[in-house]
C-alpha positions as semicolon CSV with decimal commas, in nm:
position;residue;x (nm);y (nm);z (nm)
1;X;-8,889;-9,319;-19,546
2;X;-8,537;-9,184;-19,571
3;X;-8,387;-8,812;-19,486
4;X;-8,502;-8,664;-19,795
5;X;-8,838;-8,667;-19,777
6;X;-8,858;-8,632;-19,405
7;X;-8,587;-8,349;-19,322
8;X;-8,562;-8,280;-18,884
9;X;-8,659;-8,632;-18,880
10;X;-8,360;-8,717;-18,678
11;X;-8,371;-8,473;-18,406
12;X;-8,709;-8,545;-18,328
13;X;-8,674;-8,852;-18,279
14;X;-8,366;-8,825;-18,032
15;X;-8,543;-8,555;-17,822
16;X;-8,878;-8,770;-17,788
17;X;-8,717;-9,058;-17,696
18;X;-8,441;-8,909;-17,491
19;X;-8,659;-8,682;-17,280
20;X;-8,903;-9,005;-17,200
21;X;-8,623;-9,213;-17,125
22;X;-8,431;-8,990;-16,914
23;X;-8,698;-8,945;-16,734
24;X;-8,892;-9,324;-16,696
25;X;-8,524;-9,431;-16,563
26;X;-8,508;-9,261;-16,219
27;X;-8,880;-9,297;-16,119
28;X;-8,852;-9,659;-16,189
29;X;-8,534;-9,719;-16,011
30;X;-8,540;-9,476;-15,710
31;X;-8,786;-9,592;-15,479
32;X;-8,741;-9,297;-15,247
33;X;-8,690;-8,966;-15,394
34;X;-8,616;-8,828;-15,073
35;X;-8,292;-9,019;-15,055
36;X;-8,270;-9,035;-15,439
37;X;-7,918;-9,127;-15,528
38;X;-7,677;-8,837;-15,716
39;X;-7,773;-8,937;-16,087
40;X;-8,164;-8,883;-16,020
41;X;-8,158;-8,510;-16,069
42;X;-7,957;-8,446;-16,374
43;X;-8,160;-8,757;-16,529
44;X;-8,481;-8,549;-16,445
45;X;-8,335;-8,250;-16,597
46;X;-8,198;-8,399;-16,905
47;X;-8,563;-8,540;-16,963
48;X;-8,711;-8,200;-16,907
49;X;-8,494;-8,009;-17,117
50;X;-8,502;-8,237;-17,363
51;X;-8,907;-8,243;-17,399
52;X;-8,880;-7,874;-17,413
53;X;-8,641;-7,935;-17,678
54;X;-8,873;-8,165;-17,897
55;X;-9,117;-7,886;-17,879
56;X;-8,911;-7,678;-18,135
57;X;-8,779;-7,983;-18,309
58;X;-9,169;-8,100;-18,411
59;X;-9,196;-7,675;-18,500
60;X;-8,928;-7,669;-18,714
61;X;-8,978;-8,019;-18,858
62;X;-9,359;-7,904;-18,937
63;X;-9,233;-7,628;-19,130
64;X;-9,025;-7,775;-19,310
65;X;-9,285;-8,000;-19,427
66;X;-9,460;-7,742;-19,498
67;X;-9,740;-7,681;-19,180
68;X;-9,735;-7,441;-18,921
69;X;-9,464;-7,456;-18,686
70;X;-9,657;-7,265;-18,391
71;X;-9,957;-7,541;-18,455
72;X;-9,756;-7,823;-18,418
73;X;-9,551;-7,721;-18,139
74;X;-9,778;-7,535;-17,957
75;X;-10,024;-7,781;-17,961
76;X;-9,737;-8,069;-17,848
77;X;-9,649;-7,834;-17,548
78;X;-10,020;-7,712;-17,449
79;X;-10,212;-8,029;-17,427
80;X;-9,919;-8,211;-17,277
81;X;-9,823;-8,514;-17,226
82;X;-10,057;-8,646;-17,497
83;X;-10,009;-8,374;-17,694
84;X;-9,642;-8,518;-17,742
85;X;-9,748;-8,852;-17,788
86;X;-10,003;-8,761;-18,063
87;X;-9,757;-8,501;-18,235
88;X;-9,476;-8,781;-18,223
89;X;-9,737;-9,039;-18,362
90;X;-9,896;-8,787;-18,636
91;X;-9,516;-8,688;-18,736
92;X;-9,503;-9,023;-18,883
93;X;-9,842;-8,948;-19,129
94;X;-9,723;-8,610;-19,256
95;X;-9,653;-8,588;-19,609
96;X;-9,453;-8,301;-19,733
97;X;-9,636;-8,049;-19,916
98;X;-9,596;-7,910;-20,300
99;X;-9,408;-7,545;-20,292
100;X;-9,788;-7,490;-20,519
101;X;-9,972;-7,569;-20,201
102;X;-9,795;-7,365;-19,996
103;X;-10,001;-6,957;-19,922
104;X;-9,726;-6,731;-19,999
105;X;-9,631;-6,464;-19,718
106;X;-9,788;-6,138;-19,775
């Protein structure tokens, strides 16, 4: 699917990955985190900040498709770490909904 239909898509996608990267790379090189080498720690905290990150990029990308930001990203942070995985995964599923299905604010 491209942009259009999918708006956020993008920055979604870069914290996910990002965050889980960032953070696989220094527990599978650094055997000893006692002596962990320089690079460890801001690799640990890009990861971390970048999770926390994806959990108001799936919010606002929910929205704008229509759902409920604090559902989606409350959900993703409160039943972590499968609660990313299965808001990452379900991200792909959601269809954008008609401005007719939408409740208006009262």
């Amino acid at each position: 699917m491209d942009d259009v239909s999918k708006p956020g898509r993008w920055l979604v996608d870069a914290t996910f990955w990002l965050g889980h990267i960032a953070l696989i790379v220094p527990v599978w090189l650094v055997d000893d985190f006692s002596n962990a080498p320089l690079w460890a720690l801001p690799a640990v905290l890009v990861g971390l900040i970048s999770l926390i990150v994806y959990f108001f990029a799936i919010g606002v990308f929910a929205h704008r498709m229509g759902r409920s930001a604090i559902v989606w990203g409350g959900l993703a942070c409160l039943l972590s770490p499968l609660g990313v995985w299965g808001s990452y995964l379900a991200s792909f599923f959601i269809e954008p909904r008609r401005s007719s299905q939408i409740a208006p604010l009262r």
